[in-house]
Backbone as CSV, one residue per row, in Angstrom:
resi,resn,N_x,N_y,N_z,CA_x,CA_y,CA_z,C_x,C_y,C_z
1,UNK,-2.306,-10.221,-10.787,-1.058,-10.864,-10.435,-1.144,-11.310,-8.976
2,UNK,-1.011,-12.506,-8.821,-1.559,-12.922,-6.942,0.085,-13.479,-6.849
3,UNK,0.431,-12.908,-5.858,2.018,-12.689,-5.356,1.764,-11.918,-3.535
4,UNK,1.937,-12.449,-3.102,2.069,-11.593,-1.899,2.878,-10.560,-2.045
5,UNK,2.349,-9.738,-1.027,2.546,-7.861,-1.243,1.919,-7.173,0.194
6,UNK,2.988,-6.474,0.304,2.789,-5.423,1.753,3.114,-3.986,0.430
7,UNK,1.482,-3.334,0.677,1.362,-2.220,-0.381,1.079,-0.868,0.705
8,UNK,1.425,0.194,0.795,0.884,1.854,1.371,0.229,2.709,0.140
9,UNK,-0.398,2.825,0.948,-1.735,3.858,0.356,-1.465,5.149,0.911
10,UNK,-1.840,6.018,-0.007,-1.807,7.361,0.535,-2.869,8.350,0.153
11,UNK,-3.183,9.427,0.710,-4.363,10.309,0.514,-4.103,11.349,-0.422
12,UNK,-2.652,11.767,-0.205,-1.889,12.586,-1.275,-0.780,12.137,-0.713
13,UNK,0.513,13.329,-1.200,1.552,13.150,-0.911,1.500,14.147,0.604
14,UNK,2.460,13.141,1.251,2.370,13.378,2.594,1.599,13.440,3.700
15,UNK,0.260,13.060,2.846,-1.304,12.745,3.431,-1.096,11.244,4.545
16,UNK,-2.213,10.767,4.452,-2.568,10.056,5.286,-2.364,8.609,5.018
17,UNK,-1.861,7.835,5.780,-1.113,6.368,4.830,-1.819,5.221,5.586
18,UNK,-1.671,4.176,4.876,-2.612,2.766,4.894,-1.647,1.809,4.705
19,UNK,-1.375,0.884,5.666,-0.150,-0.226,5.625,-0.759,-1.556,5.314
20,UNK,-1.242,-2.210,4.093,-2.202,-3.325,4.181,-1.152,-4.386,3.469
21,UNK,-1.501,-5.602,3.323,-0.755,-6.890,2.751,-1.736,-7.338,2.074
22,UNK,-1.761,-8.196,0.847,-2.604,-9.500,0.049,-1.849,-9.712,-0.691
23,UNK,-2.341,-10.908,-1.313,-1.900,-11.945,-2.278,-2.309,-11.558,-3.681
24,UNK,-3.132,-10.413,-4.074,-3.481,-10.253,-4.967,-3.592,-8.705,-5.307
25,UNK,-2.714,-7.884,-5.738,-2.159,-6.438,-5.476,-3.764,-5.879,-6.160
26,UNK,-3.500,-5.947,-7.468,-4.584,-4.990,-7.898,-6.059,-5.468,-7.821
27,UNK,-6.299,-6.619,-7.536,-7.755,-6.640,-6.764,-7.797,-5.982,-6.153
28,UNK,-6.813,-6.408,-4.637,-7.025,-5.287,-3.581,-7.228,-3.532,-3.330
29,UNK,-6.340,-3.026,-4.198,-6.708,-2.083,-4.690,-7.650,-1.710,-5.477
30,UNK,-8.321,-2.541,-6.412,-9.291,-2.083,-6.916,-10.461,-2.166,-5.946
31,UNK,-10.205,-2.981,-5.013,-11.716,-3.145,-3.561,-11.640,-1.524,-3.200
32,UNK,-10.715,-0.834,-2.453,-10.291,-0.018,-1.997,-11.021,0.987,-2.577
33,UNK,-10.748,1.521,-3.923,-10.781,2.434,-4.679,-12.606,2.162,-5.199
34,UNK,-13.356,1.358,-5.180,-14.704,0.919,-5.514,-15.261,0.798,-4.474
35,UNK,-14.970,1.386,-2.923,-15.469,1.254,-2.005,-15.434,-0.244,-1.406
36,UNK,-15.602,-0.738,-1.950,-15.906,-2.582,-1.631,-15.455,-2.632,-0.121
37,UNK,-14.080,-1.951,0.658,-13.881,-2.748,1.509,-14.212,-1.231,2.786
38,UNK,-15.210,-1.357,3.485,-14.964,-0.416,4.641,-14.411,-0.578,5.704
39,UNK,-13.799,0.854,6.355,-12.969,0.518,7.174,-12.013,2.497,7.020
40,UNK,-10.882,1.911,7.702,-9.880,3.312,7.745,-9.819,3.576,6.218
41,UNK,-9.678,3.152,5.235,-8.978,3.369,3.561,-10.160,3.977,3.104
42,UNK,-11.332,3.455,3.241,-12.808,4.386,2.934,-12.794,5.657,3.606
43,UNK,-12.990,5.598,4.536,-13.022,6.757,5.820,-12.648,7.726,5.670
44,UNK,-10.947,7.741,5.343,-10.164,8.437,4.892,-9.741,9.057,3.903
45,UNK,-10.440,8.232,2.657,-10.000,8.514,1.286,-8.761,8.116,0.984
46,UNK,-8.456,6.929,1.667,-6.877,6.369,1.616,-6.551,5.400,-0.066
47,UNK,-6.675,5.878,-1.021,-6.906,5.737,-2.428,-5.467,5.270,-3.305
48,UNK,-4.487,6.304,-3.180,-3.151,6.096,-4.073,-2.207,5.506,-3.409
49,UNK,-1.958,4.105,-4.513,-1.081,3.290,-4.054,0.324,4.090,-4.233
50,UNK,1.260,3.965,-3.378,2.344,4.644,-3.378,3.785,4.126,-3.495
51,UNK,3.330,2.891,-2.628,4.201,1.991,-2.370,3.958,0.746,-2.330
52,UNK,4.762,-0.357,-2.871,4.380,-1.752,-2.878,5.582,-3.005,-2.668
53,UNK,5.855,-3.951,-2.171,6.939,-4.495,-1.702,6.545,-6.385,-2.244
54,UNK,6.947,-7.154,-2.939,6.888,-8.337,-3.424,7.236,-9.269,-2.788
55,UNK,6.731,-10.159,-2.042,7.694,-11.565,-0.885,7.282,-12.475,-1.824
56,UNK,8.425,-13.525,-1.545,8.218,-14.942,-1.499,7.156,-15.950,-0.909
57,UNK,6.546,-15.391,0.502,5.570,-16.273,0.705,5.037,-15.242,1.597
58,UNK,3.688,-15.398,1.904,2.372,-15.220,2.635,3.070,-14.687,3.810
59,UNK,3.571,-15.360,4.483,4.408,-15.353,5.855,4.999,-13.944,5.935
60,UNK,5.850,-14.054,5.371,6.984,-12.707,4.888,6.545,-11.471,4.727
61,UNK,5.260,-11.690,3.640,4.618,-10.304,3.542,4.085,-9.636,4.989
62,UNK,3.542,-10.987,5.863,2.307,-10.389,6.633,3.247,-10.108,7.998
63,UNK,5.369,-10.377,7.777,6.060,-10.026,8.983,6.230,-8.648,8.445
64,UNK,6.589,-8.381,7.413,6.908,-6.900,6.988,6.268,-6.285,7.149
65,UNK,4.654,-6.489,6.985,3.559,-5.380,7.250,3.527,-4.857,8.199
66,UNK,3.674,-6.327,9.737,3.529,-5.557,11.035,4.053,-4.963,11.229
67,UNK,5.876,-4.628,10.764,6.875,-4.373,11.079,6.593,-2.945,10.546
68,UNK,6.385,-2.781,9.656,6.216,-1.257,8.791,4.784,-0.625,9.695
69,UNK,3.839,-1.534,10.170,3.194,-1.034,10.892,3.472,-0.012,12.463
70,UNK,4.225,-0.600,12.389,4.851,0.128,14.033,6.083,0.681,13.715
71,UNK,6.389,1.359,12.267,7.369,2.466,12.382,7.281,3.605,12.821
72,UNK,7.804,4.448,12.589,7.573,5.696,12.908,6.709,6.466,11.828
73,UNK,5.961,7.419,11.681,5.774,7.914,10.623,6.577,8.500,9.239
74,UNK,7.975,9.653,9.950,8.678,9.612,9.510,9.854,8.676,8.308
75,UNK,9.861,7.421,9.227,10.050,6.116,8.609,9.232,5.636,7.282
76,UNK,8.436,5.587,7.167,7.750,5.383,6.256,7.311,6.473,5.167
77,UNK,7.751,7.514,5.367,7.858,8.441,4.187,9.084,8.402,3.679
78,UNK,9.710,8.406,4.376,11.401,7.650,3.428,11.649,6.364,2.967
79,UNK,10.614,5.431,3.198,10.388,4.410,2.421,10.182,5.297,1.516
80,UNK,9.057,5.600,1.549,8.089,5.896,0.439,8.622,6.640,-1.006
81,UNK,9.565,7.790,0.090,10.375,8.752,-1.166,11.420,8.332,-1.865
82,UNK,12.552,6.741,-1.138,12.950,6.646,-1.890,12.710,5.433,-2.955
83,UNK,11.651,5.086,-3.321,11.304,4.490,-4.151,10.363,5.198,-5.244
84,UNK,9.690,6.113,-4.423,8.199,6.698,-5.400,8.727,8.604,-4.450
85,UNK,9.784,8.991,-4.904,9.790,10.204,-4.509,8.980,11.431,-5.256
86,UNK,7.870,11.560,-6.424,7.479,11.920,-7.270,5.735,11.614,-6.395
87,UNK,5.893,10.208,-5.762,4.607,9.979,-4.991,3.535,9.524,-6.049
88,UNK,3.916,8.874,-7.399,2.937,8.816,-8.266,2.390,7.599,-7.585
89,UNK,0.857,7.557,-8.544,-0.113,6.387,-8.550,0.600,5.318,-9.062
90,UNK,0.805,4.389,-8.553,1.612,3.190,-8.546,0.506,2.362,-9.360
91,UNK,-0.752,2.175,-9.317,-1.822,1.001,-9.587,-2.066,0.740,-10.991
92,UNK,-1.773,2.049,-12.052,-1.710,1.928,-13.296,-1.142,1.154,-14.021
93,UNK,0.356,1.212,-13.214,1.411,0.360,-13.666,1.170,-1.002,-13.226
94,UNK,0.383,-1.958,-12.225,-0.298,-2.738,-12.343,-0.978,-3.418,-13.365
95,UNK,-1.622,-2.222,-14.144,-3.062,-2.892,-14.704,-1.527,-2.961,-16.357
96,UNK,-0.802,-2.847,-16.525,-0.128,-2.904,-18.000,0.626,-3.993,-18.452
C-alpha cells in the first residue's frame, strides 16, 4: 500500500523506539525486519511496528515525523498507548 506514513517501531513494549516516514508502509518494514536497511533499527533490534499515522501527501508525513521526532519520550508512549495500548505488532495487519 504506498500512502505516506510516519510509522514507530519498537523493541518491546516500552523498549526502544524508531520514528521513520515512507510512502510505502510494509516494504519499509519489511527492509527493517530483513535487515536490508542498516542503521539505529538494525543496531537496536528496533523490529515491532507499533504505531502508524496515514497523510495526504509526502510533505505532511515528513512535518509530523520531525515533529514526533523532538517530543519528549514520554510523549510518544502516549501516542503509542492510546492507539496500540496492548503494544501489538501492527505489520500483520498490513500484510491482510
Amino acid at each position: 500500500m504506498r500512502r505516506p506514513c510516519v510509522y514507530i517501531l519498537a523493541s518491546k513494549r516500552n523498549g526502544t523506539l524508531y520514528v521513520g516516514v515512507t510512502s510505502d508502509l510494509a516494504q519499509r518494514i519489511w527492509q527493517h525486519r530483513s535487515g536490508a536497511v542498516d542503521g539505529f533499527s538494525k543496531q537496536y533490534a528496533v523490529y515491532r511496528l507499533v504505531h502508524a499515522e496515514f497523510h495526504d501527501t509526502m510533505a505532511d508525513a515528513i512535518l509530523r515525523e520531525k515533529r514526533i521526532k523532538k517530543w519528549r519520550r514520554a510523549w510518544k508512549l502516549a501516542l503509542i498507548e492510546a492507539t496500540n495500548p496492548d503494544w501489538r505488532d501492527l505489520y500483520d495487519d498490513l500484510l491482510k
